[in-house]
N, C-alpha and C positions, 0 to 999 in steps of 0.2 A: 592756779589750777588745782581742782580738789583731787586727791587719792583715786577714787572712784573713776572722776574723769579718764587717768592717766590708764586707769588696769578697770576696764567697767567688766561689767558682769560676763562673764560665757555661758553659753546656753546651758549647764547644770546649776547653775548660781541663778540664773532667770526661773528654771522651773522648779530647785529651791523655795525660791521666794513666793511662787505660785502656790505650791506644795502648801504652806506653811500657813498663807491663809485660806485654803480649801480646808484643810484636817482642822483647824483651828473653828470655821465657821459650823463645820460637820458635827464638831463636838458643841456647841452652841456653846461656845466659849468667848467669854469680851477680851480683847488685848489684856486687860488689866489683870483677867483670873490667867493667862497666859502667863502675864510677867511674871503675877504671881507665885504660881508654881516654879516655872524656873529659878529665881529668890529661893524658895524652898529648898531649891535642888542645890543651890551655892551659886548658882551663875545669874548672878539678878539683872534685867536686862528690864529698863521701865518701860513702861505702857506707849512712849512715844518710840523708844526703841524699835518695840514691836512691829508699829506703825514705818517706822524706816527700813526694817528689814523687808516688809511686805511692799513695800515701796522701792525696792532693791536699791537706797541711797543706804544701805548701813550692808557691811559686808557679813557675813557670818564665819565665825572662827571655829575648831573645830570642837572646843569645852561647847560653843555657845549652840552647835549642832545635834551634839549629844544630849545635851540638857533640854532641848526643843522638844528633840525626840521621846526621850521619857514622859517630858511635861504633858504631850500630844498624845501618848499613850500606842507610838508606833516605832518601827524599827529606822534606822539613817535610811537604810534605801528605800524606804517606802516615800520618804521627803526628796532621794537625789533622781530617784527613774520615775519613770509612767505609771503608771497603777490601772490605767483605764484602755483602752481599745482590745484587740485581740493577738497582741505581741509581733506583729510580722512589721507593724509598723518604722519606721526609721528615727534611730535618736540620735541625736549630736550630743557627745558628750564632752568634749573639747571641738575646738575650730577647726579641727585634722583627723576627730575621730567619730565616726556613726555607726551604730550596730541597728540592728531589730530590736526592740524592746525586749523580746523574749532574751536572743544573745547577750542584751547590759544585762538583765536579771541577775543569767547563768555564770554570769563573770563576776557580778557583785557578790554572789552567795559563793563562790571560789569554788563551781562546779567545775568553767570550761576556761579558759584563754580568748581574748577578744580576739586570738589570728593564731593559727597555728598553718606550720608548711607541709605539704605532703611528705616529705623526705621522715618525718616522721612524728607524725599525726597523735600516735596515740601516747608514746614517751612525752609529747609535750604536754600533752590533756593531762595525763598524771602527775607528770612536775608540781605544775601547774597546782593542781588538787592538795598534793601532799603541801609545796609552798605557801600557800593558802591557810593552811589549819594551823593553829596551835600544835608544839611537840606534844601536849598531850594527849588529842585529838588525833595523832595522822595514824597510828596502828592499821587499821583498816582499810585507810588508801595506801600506806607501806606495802603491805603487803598484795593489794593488786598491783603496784609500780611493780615488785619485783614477779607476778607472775607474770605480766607481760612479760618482762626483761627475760624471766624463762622461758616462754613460750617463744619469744625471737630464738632466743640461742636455737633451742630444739629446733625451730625451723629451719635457722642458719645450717647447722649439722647436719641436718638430715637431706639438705642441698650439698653437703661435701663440704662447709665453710664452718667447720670444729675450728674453734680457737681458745682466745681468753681473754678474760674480761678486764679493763683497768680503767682508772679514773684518770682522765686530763683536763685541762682546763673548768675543771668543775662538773664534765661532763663522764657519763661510762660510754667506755669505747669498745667493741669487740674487734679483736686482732686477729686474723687465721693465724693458722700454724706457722705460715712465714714472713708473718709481722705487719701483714697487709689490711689497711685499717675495712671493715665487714661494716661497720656498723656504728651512729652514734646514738647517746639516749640521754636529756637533758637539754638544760635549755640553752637556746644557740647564744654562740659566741657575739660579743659585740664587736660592732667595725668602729 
């Protein structure tokens, strides 16, 4: 039994591989200037390769996705999501997971969280955000994570629920005055 067999494609690895000769054909590009380029880039992947990735019998790894992608002149998620209908549509992106097109976008580009819970909605969007960027990058969404975080407190307070703020389990906690937990902000704990 071949590899392939045993772990066959999941529906991102199927449209993958669809991705890859759409943009490829778009660019009126032959497998061979395909390989080509890739070769160029360091990741040389021959002409029948090509043909095997597009034929989802050859898996793609993740040097050989990045290299695709240059070679193609697009960004990875332009090759791992939908590009085409009007986003509301439904995407399977594991065997357990489907968003709307628009939602895989917003989650690729480390806008939103593929699920967040009410209990607190907007601490997670931000986690989320700031987890997402590079340390160099997060200034910006730092600083709206910790308005919000101000903007609760002030509300908490101005309900009568003054406390203080400490970090547990990786998460900020706000405590009333007599220790009683008000509030969490982060991302939730695993079971």
């Amino acid at each position: 039994m071949t590899e392939d067999k045993k772990n066959p494609l999941g529906p991102t690895g199927e449209r993958l591989r669809h991705a890859i000769a759409r943009v490829r054909e778009a660019r009126g590009m032959s497998k061979k200037e395909l390989s080509d380029r890739v070769a160029a880039l360091g990741r040389p992947i021959p002409p029948l390769g090509i043909s095997r990735l597009e034929a989802g019998t050859r898996r793609i790894d993740a040097d050989d996705l990045v290299a695709l992608a240059f070679a193609l002149r697009v960004n990875v998620n332009a090759l791992l999501l939908p590009t085409d209908g009007d986003g509301t549509e439904k995407v399977d992106l594991t065997d357990q997971v489907s968003l709307t097109a628009a939602d895989a976008w917003q989650w690729a580009d480390g806008d939103k969280p593929h699920a967040t819970t009410e209990r607190d909605k907007y601490g997670q969007v931000l986690r989320f955000r700031l987890d997402s960027r590079p340390e160099w990058d997060r200034d910006p969404i730092r600083k709206m994570y910790n308005a919000v975080l101000r903007e609760t407190s002030d509300r908490n307070a101005l309900a009568g629920q003054s406390g203080t703020f400490s970090v547990e389990d990786g998460q900020l906690v706000l405590r009333a005055d007599d220790g009683r937990e008000v509030q969490r902000f982060g991302p939730e704990k695993e079971s």
